[in-house]
N, C-alpha and C positions, 0 to 999 in steps of 0.2 A: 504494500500500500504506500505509495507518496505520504508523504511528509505531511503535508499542506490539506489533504483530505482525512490524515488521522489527525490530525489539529481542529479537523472544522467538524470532526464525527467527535473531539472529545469537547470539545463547545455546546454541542445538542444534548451530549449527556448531563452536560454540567447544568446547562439552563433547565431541562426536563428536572433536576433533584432538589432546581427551586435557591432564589439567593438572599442572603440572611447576608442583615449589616446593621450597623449601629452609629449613635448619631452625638458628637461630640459638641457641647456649648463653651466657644472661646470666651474672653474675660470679658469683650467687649458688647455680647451678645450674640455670633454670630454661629450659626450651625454647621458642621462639617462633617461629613460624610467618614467612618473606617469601617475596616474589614479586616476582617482572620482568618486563617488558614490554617488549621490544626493537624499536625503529622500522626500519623498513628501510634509511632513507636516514643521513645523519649526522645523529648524535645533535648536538643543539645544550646539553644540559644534563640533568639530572635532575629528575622532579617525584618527590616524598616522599609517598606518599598515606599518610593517617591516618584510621584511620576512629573511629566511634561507639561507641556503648556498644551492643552484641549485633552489632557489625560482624565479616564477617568479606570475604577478597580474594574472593571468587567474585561477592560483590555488586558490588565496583568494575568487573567487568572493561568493560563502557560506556563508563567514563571514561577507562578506559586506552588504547582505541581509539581515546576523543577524543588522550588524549596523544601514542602514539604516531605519531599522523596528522600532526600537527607536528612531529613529528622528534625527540620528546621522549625519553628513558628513564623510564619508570614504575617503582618502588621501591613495593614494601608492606611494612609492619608490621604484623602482627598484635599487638595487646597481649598480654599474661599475662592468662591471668583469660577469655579468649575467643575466638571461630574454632576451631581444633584448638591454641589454643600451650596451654602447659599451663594447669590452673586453678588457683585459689586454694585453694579449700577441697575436701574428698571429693565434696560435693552442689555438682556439674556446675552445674547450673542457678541458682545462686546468684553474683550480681554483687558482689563485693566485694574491698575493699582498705581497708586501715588507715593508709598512709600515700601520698597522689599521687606523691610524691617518686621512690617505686620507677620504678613506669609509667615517668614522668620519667627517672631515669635509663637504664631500657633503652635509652630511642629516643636520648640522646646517646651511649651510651656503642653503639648499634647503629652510629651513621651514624658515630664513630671506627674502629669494627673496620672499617668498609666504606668508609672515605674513601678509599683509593686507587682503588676500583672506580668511584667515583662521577663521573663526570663533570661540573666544574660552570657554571654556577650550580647551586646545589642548592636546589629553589623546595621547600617544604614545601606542598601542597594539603591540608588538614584539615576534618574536621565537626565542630563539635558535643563530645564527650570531650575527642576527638584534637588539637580545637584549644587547649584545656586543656593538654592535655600538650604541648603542642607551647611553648606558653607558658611552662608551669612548668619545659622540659626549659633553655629559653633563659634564665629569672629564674635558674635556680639554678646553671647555666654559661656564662655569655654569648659564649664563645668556641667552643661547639658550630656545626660548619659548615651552617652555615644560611644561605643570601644572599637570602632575602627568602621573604616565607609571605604564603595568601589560608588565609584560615582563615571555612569555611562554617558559618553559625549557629554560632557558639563559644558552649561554655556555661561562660560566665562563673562564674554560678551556678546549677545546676539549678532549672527551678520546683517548687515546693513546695507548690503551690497545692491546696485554701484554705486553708494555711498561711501565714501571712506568714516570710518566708526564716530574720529572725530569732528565730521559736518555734521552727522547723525545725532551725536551725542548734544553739539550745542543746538541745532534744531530743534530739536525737542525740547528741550530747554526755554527755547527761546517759546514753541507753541506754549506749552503750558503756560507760561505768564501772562500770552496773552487770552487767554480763558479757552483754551482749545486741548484743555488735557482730556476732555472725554471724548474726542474726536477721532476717528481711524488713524492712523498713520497709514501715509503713502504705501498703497499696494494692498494693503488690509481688507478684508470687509467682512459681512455677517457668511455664514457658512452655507453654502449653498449643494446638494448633493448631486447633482448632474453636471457639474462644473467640475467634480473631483474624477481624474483619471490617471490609473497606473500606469501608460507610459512618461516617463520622465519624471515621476515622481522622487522629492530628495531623499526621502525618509528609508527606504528597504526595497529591494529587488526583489523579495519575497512575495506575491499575489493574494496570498491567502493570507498573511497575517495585514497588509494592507490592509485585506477588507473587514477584518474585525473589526477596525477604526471605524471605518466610514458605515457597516451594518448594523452594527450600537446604535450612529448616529439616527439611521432613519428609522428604524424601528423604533428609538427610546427620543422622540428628538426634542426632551428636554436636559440629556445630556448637551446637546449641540455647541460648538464655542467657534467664533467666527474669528478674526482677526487681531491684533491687539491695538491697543487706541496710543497717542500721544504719550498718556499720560504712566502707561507701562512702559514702555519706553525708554522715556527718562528717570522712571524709577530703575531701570535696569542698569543701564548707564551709571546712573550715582550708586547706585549699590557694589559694583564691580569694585568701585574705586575703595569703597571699605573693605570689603574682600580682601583686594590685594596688598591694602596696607596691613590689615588686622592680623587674616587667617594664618599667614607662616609663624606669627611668633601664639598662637592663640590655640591654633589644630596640632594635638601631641597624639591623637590616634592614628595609628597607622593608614593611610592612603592607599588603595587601586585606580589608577584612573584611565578607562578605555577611550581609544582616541581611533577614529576615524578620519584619516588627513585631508583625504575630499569630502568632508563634512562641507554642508551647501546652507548648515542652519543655524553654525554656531563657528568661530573664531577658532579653527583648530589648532593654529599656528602657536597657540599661549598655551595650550596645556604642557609642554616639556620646559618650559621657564617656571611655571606656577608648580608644577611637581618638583623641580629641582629647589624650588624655595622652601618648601614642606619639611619638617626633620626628619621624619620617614613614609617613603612614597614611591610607589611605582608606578611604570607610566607603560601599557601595550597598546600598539600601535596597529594596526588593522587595514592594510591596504586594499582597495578594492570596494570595502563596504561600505554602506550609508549611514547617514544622523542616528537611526534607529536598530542599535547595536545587539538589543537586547532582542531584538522582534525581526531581525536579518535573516537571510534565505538562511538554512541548514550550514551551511558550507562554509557562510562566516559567526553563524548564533552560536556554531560547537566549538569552535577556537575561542569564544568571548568567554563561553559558561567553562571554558577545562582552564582558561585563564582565574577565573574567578575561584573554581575551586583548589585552583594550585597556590593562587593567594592565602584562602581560608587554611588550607595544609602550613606555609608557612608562620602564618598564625599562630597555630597550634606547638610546630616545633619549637618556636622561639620565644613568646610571651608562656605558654600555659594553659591559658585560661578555655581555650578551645579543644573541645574533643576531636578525637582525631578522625576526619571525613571516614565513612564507612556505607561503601554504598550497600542500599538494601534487599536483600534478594527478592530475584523476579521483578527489576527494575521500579520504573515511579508510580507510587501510589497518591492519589490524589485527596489531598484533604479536605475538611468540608470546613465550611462557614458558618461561623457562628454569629450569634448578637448578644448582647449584655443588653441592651433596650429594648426590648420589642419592637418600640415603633421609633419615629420621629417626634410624636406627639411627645412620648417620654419626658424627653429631650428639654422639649419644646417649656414642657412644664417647668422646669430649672432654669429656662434662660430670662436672661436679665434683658431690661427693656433695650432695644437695639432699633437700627433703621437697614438693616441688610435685607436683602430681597432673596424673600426664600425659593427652595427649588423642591421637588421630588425626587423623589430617588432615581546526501550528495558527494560532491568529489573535494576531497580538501586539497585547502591551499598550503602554501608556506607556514608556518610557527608565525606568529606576529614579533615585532622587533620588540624586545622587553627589558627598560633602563630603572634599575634599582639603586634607588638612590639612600642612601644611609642621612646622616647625624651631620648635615653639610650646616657652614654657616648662611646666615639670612640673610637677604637684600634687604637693604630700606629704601629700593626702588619704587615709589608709590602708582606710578604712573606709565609703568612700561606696557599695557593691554591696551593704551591708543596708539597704535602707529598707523 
C-alpha cells in the first residue's frame, strides 16, 4: 500500500473513533484549544507539539502516532488567533497579532497551569510560528519547563520576498502607525479553497498530506485562516529582534533544529548563525525538501523523524534524564485523545471577562548534513537576521 493512502485510511479510522479535546482559559480571558495523545505503554516523557501559522491539532494527528509509538505523551496547543481557540479580531480569516509576547506567554504560562500533569522530560516539537514562540516563550522566561526542543523550519524571520526583510520590516512598521495594522499585508488575503493547488506549492511534495490541510479546511471551515495582516507582521519582525538578542544567553536546553535551505516561507539562511549562538544545538540540514519538514513526502519525513530520534538517543546518553528510545513491537500504535473538560462550555465557565472572539472547535536520499555545536561563546550580535 503507498504511503499516502495508508495515511488517508489511518485519518478515517481516527475521525470514525471520534475527537476528544479540551479547552484552556488564558489570564486575559481568552480560550485555547489542546489535545493529548496517550501511549499505551509507559509514558517515558512529554512531547509539546506546536504548530504553524493556519495550524490546527487534526493536522498533527500522524505525528502523534509517530509519538505515541515510543511511548511518548503528545501535548497540543492551539495558538489564539487559530484552529477553533479563539480569534483575534471579528474577520475569522485574518492572521494577526500586535505583540509575539502574548502567543509567548500562553504556551508558558499553558505548560505552568499543566506542569503537574506533565510528565517529564518535557521535549517541545515545533514548526515554523510555533518554533518562534516556542523561542520567545523561553527568551522572555527562561525558567519555563522546557528540557530541550527540535524546532522544525523555525521562522526566525518570515520571508518577505521580493522584499528585502528590512523594507519589510520598517513597512510594517511604518503601516501600523498609521492605523492599518489590521489590514492584509501585500499578497495576503482571506482563505479561499479553489485557489489552493499542489503544483508549486512551498510547503511539501507530498499530495496527501497536503490535503489534510486544505480537507480540514472545507469540511470544518471554521478552522479556516487566511493570510496575515500588517499588524502580524510587524509583530514578527520586532519579536525576532528579542529573540536574537535574548535566546543565546537565556535557552540552556539543549536544541535540534531542522532546516530546509530552499525553504520559500521562512529565512533559512539564519538558522546555522542562530544554532551556533545556542550553548548547545544542532542544526540538520535537509536538501531537496520543503517548509513543511515534519509533513514531507516519505523520502525526506524518514530522514527528519530518524534525525529527531537520534537527537532524543543523545539525550539520553548524555544528560540522563531520558529513557533510552525503544521501539515497540509490531510497530506504531496509535493513541487516543482524551479531554479533562468535557466541553468548551467548561471552560467557558472559569473565564474571566474578555473581548476575544470565540471559535468552535520511498527511495532515500543522502544522510542530511548535521553540525553539532557544543558550549561555544555568544554573540552580542543583536541585529544580524536583517540582511
Amino acid at each position: 500500500m503507498r504511503p499516502g493512502w495508508a495515511l488517508f485510511l489511518a485519518l478515517l479510522v481516527s475521525d470514525a473513533q471520534g475527537l476528544e479535546y479540551d479547552w484552556w482559559v488564558a489570564a486575559d480571558g481568552a480560550v485555547l484549544r489542546e489535545a493529548t495523545w496517550l501511549p499505551e505503554g509507559e509514558r517515558r516523557g512529554t512531547l509539546v507539539v506546536l504548530p504553524g501559522h493556519q495550524e490546527f491539532a487534526e493536522k498533527y494527528e500522524e505525528l502523534a502516532e509517530w509519538g505515541t509509538s515510543w511511548n511518548w505523551e503528545v501535548r497540543f496547543l492551539e495558538w489564539r488567533g487559530q484552529g477553533l481557540s479563539d480569534r483575534v479580531l471579528e474577520d475569522r480569516q485574518k492572521a494577526h497579532h500586535l505583540d509575539f509576547a502574548v502567543p509567548a506567554r500562553d504556551l508558558a504560562d499553558w505548560l505552568d497551569a499543566r506542569g503537574e500533569d506533565l510528565v517529564r522530560p518535557v521535549i517541545v516539537v515545533a514548526h515554523s510560528m510555533g518554533a518562534h514562540l516556542a523561542l520567545r516563550a523561553l527568551a522572555d522566561r527562561p525558567w519555563t519547563p522546557i528540557d530541550a526542543m527540535v524546532l522544525a523550519s523555525p521562522m526566525l524571520v518570515p520571508s518577505t520576498r521580493p522584499f528585502p526583510a528590512a523594507v519589510a520590516r520598517l513597512t510594517a512598521a511604518l503601516a501600523v502607525r498609521l492605523g492599518l495594522g489590521e489590514q492584509y499585508a501585500p499578497g495576503q488575503g482571506a482563505y479561499i479553497r479553489e485557489r489552493q493547488h499542489f503544483d508549486q506549492n512551498p510547503v511539501t511534495s507530498d499530495p496527501y498530506r497536503w490535503a489534510v490541510h486544505h480537507d480540514h479546511f472545507r469540511e470544518r471551515p471554521k478552522l479556516a485562516l487566511g493570510g496575515v495582516t500588517w499588524g502580524w507582521l510587524d509583530a514578527a519582525m520586532r519579536s525576532w529582534r528579542v529573540v536574537d538578542a535574548t535566546a543565546p544567553g537565556a535557552i540552556h536546553a539543549p536544541v535540534l533544529i531542522l532546516s530546509a535551505p530552499e525553504d520559500r516561507m521562512v529565512v533559512s539562511r539564519l538558522h546555522s548563525d542562530f544554532c551556533s549562538r545556542l550553548r548547545d544545538c544542532e542544526l540538520a540540514v535537509f536538501p531537496g525538501a520543503r517548509h513543511e519538514l515534519l509533513m514531507e513526502a516519505d523520502e525526506h519525513r524518514k530522514r527528519v523523524l530518524q534525525q529527531v530520534e537520534s537527537f532524543l538517543e543523545r539525550l539520553a546518553r548524555d544528560s540522563g534524564p531520558l529513557k533510552r528510545m525503544q521501539r515497540p513491537i509490531g510497530g506504531p500504535r496509535p493513541g487516543g485523545w482524551i479531554a479533562v473538560a468535557p466541553s468548551r462550555e467548561s471552560a467557558l465557565q472559569k473565564r474571566p471577562f474578555g473581548n476575544q472572539v470565540g471559535g468552535d472547535r520511498g527511495a532515500e536520499s543522502a544522510q542530511p548534513a548535521v553540525s553539532k555545536v557544543g558550549r561555544r561563546p555568544l554573540s552580542t550580535d543583536a541585529q544580524n537576521g536583517f540582511i
